[in-house]
KEGULUM-229871 format. One record per residue (C-alpha): x, y, z; residue in three letters. Coordinates in steps of 0.001 Angstrom, whole numbers, plus 500000, padded with zeros to 6 digits. Layout:
// residues N
{r {X,Y,Z},'Ala'} ...
//
This chain:
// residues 485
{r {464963,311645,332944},'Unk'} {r {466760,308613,333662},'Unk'} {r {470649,308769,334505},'Unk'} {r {472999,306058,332661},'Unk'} {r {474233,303537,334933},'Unk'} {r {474155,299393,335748},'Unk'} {r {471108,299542,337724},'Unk'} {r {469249,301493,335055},'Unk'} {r {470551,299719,332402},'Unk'} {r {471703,296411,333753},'Unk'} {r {474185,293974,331088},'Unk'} {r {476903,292340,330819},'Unk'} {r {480123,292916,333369},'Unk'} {r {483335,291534,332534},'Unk'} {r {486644,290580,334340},'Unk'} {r {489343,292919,335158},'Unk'} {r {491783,292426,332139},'Unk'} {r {492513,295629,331086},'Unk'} {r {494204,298465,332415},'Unk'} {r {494368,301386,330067},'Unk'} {r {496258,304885,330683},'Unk'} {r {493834,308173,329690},'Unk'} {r {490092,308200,330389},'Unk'} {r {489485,311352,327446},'Unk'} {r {487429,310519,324291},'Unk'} {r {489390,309296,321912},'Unk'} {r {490482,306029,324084},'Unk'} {r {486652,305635,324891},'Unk'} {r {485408,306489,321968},'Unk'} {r {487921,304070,319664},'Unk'} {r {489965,301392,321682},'Unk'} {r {486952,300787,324734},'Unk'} {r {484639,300741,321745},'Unk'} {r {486505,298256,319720},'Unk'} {r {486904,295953,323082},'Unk'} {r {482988,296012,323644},'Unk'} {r {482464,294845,319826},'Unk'} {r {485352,292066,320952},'Unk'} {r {483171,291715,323975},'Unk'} {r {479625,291803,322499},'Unk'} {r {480537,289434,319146},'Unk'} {r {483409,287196,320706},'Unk'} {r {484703,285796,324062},'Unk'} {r {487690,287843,324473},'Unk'} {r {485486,288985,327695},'Unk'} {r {487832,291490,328931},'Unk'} {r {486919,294540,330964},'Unk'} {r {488680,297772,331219},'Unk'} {r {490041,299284,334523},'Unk'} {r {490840,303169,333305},'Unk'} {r {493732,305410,334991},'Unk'} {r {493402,308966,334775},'Unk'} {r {497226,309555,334721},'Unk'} {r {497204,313628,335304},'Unk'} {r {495330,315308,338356},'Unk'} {r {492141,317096,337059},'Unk'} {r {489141,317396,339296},'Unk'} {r {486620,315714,336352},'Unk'} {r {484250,313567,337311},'Unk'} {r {484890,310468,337302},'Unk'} {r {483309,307231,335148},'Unk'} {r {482218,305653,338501},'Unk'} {r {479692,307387,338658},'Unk'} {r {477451,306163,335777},'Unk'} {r {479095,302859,336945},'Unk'} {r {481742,302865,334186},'Unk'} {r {478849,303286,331192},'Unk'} {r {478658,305490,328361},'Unk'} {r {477355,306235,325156},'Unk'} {r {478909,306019,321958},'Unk'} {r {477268,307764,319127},'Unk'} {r {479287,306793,315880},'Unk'} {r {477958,308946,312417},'Unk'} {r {479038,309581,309021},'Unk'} {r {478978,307178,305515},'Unk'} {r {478817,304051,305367},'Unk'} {r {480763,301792,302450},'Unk'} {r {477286,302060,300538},'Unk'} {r {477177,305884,300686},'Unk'} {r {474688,305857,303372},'Unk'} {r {474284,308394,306486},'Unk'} {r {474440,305898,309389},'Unk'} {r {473772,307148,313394},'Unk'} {r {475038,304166,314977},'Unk'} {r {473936,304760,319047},'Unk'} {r {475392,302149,321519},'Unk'} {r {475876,302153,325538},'Unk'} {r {479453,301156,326030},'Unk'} {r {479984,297893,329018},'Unk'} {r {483596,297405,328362},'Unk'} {r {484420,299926,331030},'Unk'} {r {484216,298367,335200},'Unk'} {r {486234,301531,337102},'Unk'} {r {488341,304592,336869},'Unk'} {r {491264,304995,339128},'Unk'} {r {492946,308319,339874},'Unk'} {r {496792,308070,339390},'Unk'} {r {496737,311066,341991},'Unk'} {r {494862,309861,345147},'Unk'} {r {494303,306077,344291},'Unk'} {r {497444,304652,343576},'Unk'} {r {497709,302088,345795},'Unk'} {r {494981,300644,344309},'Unk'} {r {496448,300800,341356},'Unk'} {r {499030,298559,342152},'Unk'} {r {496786,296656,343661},'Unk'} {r {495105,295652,340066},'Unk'} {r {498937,295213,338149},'Unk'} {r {498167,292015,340870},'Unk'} {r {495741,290637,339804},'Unk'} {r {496998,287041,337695},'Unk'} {r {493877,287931,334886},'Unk'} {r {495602,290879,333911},'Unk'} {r {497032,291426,330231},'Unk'} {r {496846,294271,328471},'Unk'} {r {497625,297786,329270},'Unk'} {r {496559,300460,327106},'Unk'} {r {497606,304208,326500},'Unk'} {r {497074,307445,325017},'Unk'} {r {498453,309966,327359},'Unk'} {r {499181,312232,324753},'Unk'} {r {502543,312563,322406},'Unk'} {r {504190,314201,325339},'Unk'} {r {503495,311343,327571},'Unk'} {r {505733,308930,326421},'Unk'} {r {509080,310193,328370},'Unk'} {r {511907,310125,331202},'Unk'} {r {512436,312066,333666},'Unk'} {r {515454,311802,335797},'Unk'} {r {513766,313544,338865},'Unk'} {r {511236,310447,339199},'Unk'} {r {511861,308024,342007},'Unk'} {r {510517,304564,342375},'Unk'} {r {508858,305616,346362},'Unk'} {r {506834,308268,343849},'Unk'} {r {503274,307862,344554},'Unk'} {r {503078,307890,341466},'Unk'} {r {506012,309224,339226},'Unk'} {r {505309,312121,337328},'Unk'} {r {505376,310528,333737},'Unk'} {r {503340,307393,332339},'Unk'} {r {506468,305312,331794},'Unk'} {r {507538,306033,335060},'Unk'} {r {504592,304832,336627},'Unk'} {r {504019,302127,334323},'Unk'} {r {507250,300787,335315},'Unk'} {r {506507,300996,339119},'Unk'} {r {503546,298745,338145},'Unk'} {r {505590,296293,336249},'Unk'} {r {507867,296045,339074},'Unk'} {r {505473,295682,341274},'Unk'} {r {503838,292966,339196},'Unk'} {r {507537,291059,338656},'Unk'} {r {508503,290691,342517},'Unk'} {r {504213,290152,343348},'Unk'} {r {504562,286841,340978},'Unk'} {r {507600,285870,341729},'Unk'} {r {509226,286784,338017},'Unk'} {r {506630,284221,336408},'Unk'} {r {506828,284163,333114},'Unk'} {r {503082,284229,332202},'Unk'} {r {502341,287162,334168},'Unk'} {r {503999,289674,331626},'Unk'} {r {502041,292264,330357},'Unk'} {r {501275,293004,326299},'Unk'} {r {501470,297215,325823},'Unk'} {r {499669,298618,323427},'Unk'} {r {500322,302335,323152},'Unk'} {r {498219,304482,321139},'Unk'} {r {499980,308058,321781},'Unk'} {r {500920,309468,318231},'Unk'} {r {504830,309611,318565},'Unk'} {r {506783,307805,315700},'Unk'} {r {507415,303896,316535},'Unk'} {r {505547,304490,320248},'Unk'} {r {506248,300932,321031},'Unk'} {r {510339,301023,320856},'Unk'} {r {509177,304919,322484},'Unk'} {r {507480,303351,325079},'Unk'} {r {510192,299677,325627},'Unk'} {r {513122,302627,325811},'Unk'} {r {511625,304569,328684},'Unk'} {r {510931,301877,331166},'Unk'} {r {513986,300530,330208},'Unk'} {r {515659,304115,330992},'Unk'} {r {513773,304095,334393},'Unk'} {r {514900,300502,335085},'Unk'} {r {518481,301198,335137},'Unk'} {r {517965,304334,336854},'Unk'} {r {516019,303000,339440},'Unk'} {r {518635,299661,339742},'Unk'} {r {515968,297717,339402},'Unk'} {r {518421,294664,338660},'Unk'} {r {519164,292123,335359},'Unk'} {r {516114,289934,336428},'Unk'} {r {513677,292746,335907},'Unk'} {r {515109,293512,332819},'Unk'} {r {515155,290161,331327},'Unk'} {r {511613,289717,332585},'Unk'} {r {510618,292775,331146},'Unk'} {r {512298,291856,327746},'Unk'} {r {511209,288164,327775},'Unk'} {r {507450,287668,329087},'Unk'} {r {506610,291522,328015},'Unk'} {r {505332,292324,324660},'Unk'} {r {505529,295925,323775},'Unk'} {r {503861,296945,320398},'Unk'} {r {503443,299838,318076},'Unk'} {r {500069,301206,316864},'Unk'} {r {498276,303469,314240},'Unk'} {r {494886,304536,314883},'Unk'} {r {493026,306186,313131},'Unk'} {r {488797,307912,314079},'Unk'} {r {487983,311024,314248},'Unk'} {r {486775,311284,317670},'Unk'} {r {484762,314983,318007},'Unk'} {r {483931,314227,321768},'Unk'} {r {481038,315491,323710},'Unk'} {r {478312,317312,321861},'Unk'} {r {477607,320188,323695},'Unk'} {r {475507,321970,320428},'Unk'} {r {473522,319207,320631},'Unk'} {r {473536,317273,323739},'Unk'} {r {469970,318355,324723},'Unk'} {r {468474,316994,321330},'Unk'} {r {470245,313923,321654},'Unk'} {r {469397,312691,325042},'Unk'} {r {465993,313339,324605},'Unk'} {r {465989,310528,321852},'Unk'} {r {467797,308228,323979},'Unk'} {r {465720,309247,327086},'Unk'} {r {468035,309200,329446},'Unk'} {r {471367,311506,331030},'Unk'} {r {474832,310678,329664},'Unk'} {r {477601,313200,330861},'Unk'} {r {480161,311150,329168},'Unk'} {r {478542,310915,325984},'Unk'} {r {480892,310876,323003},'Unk'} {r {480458,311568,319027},'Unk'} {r {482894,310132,316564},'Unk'} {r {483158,309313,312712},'Unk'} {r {481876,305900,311135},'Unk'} {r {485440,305068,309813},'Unk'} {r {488315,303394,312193},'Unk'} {r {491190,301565,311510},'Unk'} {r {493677,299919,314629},'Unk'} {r {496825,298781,313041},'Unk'} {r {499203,297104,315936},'Unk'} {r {502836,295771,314759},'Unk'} {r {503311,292875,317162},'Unk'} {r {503423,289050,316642},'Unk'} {r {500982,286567,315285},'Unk'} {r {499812,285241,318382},'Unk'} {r {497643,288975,319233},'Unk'} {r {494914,287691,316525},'Unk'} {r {493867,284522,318123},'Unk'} {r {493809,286454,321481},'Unk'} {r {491975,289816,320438},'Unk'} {r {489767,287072,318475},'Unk'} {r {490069,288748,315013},'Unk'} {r {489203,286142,313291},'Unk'} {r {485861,285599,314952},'Unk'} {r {484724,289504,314066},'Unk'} {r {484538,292559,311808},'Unk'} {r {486491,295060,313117},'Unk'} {r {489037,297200,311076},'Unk'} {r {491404,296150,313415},'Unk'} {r {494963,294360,311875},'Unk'} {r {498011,292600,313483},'Unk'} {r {500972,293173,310657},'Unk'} {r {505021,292567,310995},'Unk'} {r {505541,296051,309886},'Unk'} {r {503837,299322,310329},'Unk'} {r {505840,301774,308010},'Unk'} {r {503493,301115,304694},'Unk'} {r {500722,301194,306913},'Unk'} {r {501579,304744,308392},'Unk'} {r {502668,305950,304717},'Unk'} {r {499513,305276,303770},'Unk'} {r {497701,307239,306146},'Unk'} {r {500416,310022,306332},'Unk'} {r {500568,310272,302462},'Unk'} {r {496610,309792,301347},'Unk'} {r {494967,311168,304230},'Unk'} {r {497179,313776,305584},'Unk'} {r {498305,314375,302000},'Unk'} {r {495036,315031,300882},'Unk'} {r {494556,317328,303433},'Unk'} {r {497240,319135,303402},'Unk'} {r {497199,319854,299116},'Unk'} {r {493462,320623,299441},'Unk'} {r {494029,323576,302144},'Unk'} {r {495571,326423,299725},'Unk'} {r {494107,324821,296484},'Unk'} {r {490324,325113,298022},'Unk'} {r {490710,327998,299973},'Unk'} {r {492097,329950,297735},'Unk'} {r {489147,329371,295613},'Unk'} {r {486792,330371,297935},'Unk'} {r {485941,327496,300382},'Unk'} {r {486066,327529,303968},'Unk'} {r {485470,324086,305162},'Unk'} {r {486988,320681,304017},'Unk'} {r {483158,319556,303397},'Unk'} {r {482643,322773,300714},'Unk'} {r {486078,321557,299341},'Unk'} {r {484424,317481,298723},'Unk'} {r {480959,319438,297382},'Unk'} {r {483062,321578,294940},'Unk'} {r {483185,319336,292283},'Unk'} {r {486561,320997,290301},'Unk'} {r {488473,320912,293926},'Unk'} {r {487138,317312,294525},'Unk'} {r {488134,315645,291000},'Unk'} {r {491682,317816,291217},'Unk'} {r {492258,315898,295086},'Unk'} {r {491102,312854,293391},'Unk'} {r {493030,312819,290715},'Unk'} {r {496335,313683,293126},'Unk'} {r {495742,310737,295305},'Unk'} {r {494708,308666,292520},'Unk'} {r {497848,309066,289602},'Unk'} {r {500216,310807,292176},'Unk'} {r {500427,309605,295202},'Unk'} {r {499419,305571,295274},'Unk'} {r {501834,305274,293175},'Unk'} {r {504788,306199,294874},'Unk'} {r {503383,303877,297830},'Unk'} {r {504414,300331,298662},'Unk'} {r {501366,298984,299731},'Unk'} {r {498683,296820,297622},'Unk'} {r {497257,299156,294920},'Unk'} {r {493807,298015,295871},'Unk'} {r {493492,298496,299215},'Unk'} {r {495214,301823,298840},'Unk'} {r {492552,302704,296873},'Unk'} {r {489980,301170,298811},'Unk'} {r {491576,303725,301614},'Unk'} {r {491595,306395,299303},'Unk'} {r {487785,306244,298884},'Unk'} {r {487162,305644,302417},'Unk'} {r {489057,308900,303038},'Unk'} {r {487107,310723,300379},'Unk'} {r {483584,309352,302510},'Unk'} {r {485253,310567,306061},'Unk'} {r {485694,314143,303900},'Unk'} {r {482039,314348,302937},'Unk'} {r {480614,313492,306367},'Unk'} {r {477855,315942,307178},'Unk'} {r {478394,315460,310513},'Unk'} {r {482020,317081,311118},'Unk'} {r {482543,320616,310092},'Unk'} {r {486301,320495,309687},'Unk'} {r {487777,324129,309386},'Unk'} {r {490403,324434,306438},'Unk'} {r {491918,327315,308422},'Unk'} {r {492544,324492,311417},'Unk'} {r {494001,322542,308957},'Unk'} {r {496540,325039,307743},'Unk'} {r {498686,325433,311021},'Unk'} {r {502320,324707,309857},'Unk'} {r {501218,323885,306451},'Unk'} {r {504806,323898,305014},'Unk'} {r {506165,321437,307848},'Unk'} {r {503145,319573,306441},'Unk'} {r {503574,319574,302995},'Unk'} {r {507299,318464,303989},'Unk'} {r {506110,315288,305961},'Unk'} {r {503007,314481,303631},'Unk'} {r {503379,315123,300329},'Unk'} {r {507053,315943,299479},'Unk'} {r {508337,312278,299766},'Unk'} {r {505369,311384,296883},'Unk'} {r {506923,314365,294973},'Unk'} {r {510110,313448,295027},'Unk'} {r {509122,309635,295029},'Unk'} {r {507197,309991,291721},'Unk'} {r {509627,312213,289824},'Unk'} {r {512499,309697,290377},'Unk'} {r {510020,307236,289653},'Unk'} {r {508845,308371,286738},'Unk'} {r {511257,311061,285432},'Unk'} {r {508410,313819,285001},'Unk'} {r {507018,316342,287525},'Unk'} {r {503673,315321,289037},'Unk'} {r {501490,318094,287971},'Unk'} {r {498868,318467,290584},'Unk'} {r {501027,317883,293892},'Unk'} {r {503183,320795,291947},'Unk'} {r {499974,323109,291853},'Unk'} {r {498972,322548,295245},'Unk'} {r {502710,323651,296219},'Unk'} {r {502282,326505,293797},'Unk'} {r {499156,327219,295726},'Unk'} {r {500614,327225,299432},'Unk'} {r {503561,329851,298307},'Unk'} {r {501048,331818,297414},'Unk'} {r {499224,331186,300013},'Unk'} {r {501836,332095,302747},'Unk'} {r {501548,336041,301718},'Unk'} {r {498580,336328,303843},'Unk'} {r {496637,337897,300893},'Unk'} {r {495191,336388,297516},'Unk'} {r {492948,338797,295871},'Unk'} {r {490553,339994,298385},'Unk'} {r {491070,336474,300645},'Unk'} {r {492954,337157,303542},'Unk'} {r {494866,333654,304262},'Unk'} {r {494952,332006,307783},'Unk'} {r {499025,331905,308011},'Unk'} {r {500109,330579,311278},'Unk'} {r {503831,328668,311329},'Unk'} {r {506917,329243,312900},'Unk'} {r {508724,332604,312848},'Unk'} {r {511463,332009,310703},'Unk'} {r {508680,330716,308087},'Unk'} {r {506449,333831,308377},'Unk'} {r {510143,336297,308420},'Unk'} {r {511120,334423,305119},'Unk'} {r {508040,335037,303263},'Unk'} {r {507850,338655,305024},'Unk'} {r {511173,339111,303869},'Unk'} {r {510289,338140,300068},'Unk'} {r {506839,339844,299647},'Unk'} {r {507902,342371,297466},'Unk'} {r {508554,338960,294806},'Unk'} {r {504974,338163,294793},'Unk'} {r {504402,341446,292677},'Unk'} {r {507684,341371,291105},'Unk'} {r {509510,338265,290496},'Unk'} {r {507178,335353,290708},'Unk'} {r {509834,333007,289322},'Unk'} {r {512627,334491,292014},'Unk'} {r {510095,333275,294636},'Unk'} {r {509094,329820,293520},'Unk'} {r {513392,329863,293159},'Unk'} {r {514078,330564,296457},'Unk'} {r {511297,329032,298415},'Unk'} {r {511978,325702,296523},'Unk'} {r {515805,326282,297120},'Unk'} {r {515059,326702,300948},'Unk'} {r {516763,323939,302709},'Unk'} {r {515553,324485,306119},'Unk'} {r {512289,324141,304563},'Unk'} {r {512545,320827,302595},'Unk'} {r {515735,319460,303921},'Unk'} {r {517525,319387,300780},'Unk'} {r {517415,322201,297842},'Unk'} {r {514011,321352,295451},'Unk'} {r {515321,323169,292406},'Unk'} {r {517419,320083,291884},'Unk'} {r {514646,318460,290853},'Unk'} {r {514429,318633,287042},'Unk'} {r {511705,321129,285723},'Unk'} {r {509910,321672,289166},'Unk'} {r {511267,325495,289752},'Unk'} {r {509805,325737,286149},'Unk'} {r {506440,324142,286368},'Unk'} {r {505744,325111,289981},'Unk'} {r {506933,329308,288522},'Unk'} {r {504110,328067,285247},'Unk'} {r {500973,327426,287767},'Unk'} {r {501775,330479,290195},'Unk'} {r {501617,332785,287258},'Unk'} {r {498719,331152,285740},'Unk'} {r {496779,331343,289221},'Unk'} {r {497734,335003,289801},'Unk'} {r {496423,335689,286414},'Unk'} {r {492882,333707,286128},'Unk'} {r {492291,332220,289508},'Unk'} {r {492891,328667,290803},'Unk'} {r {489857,327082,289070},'Unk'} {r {490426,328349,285938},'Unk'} {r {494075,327093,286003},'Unk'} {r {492715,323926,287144},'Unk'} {r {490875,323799,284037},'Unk'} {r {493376,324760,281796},'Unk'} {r {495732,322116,282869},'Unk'} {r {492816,319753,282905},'Unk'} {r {493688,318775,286465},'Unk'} {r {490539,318000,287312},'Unk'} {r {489847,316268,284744},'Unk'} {r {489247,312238,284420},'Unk'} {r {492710,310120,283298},'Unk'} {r {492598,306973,281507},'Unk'} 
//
């Protein structure tokens, strides 16, 4: 069998552009693959130079010549299974951080050079006081990003149009002002003078991202069956979802040069990010996180089952739908044009998703994802929304570790578990007690729920009711499943 690599499969090379931070499968599986389509359909003509930023003894890209496969599968906007196989060419080198950093620096000078891109995990994005600029390298990726930009600033002189554009893709909160405060940290600790800093702030462009693909990596079930059909070895094969959306908060300017306009990509340039990450914390998430006692305490295991389950499905649907867009600032449309894309990623036969994964930390969740559409939507509309109150009806019980004969995957932090150790005797004895005193938890919710006007009462209503006759049959009763006009 043939082995993937440029004399094989000769294409397309393109200049060193790009330097990008993390060589794992989500970068090449979302961000390379978005730069070939840039590559393949426009001439942005940008090639990637990737730094492995930790020391791991992996192999490394070079030897396929920088190529890989990207196998992209799930439904389409038509409803349609789509396998959608491509070799990746966006991808020239990989450089180790430990071992090759001098030539590193060597590409931050190169004058071609713009972008740098990251994901070097949430933890990544930090300062350490114990880094020195003589580091070869510095321990943390701001650290040695700003020995780069340093580097770069005294190599051109402090030209203005050699500053760099950084777009991190770590999942911190606002990475960008994340990423801008570290350097800037490691500047001043490192004297690195007022010209740097001005340079940095003036001919630098630091943004902020959302992504969003599930990337589920190298297929090792499968791997076998797969290159058999393509007929050749890939060790750096990787599997992802259909869906993808790149949202980058930066100025105007990053459309004409990613060449947006000149492709289809789900890829947007916007002044602000909040809506953008409300709507994927709130719909997505949200959905996620109300489905994971609701559907598991009726019986289903994966988040699949819960989208085949027709009672669970129009119940999550109905949430999203009459609950939570609501409360959300974005366009109603294309929060609903989100919503159904989410409900397609659900259903993808491809990806068995685990509801038990799901429910680490589930009340931490519910606090982030759905509680500011609770609260949103009963100040909104003065009235409890009914099915984000079931689905917290749901996880209470849920946290006993028991329903009926299910035994519940709870996993959260110890003073969670001790409270709801503490209280078990209530979910035999005082069912109204416990909705009282979880709800009043502030350490919980950050503020004291019961002061919400008939929540205690209706969240108390569905935990009986589901005690009594079962999720689904509550469901029913309440006609939470069913269709609203």
């Amino acid at each position: 069998m043939k082995t993937l690599n440029r004399t094989n499969f000769p294409g397309n090379k393109y200049p060193e552009k790009i330097i990008q931070f993390g060589e794992g499968n989500f970068l090449r599986a979302f961000v390379d693959w978005v730069i070939d389509g840039l590559n393949t359909s426009t001439d942005f003509n940008s090639g990637v130079t990737i730094v492995r930023p930790i020391d791991t003894p992996q192999p490394k890209l070079d030897s396929q010549d920088g190529l890989y496969t990207s196998v992209v599968r799930g439904i389409n906007e038509l409803g349609q299974k789509v396998v959608d196989t491509k070799i990746i060419r966006s991808v020239n080198k990989e450089l180790l951080a430990y071992g090759e950093f001098d030539k590193i620096i060597e590409s931050f000078e190169n004058p071609e050079l713009e972008w740098v891109f990251s994901n070097t995990t949430e933890a990544g994005i930090r300062f350490e006081a114990s880094d020195n600029l003589s580091d070869m390298p510095p321990s943390t990726f701001p650290g040695k990003l700003t020995k780069l930009l340093f580097h770069r600033f005294k190599y051109f002189n402090a030209s203005p149009d050699k500053g760099m554009i950084l777009i991190p893709c770590e999942l911190n909160e606002n990475n960008g002002p994340l990423l801008k405060s570290c350097i800037e940290k490691y500047a001043h600790h490192w004297d690195l003078g007022k010209d740097f800093l001005n340079w940095f702030e003036s001919s630098n462009t630091v943004c902020s991202t959302l992504v969003d693909r599930i990337v589920t990596g190298y297929p090792r079930d499968e791997i076998s069956e797969l290159q058999e059909k393509l007929g050749y070895e890939d060790k750096f094969l990787v599997t992802s979802e259909y869906f993808h959306l790149f949202v980058i908060e930066g100025p105007e300017f990053l459309k004409e040069k990613l060449k947006l306009s000149k492709v289809n990509l789900n890829v947007e340039i916007v002044d602000d990010i909040k809506p953008y990450k409300e709507q994927k914390v709130s719909i997505l998430n949200g959905a996620h996180t109300a489905m994971v006692p609701v559907s598991f305490l009726s019986g289903n295991k994966t988040v699949k089952e819960s989208m085949d389950d027709e009672i669970i499905f129009s119940f999550i649907s109905n949430m999203i739908k009459d609950e939570v867009i609501p409360t959300l600032s974005l366009n109603k449309d294309r929060l609903e044009d989100f919503s159904q894309n989410v409900f397609k990623r659900f259903k993808n036969p491809y990806i068995k998703h685990e509801l038990s994964a799901i429910a680490l930390n589930s009340i931490s969740k519910f606090h982030t994802r759905l509680l500011p559409s609770l609260t949103h939507y009963i100040e909104k509309f003065n009235e409890v929304p009914k099915n984000i109150a079931f689905s917290l009806a749901c996880l209470i019980l849920f946290y006993r570790g028991t329903f009926r004969d299910i035994k519940t995957p709870v996993k959260d932090s110890t003073e969670i578990e001790q409270f709801f150790k503490e209280n078990d005797s209530l979910f035999e004895n005082d069912l109204e007690e416990l909705a009282n005193k979880t709800l009043a938890n502030q350490s919980f919710w950050g503020c004291d729920l019961n002061q919400y006007i008939g929540l205690k009462e209706t969240v108390y209503l569905f935990m009986q009711e589901i005690n009594k006759n079962g999720t689904v049959s509550t469901i029913q009763k309440f006609e939470l499943a069913s269709e609203r006009v």
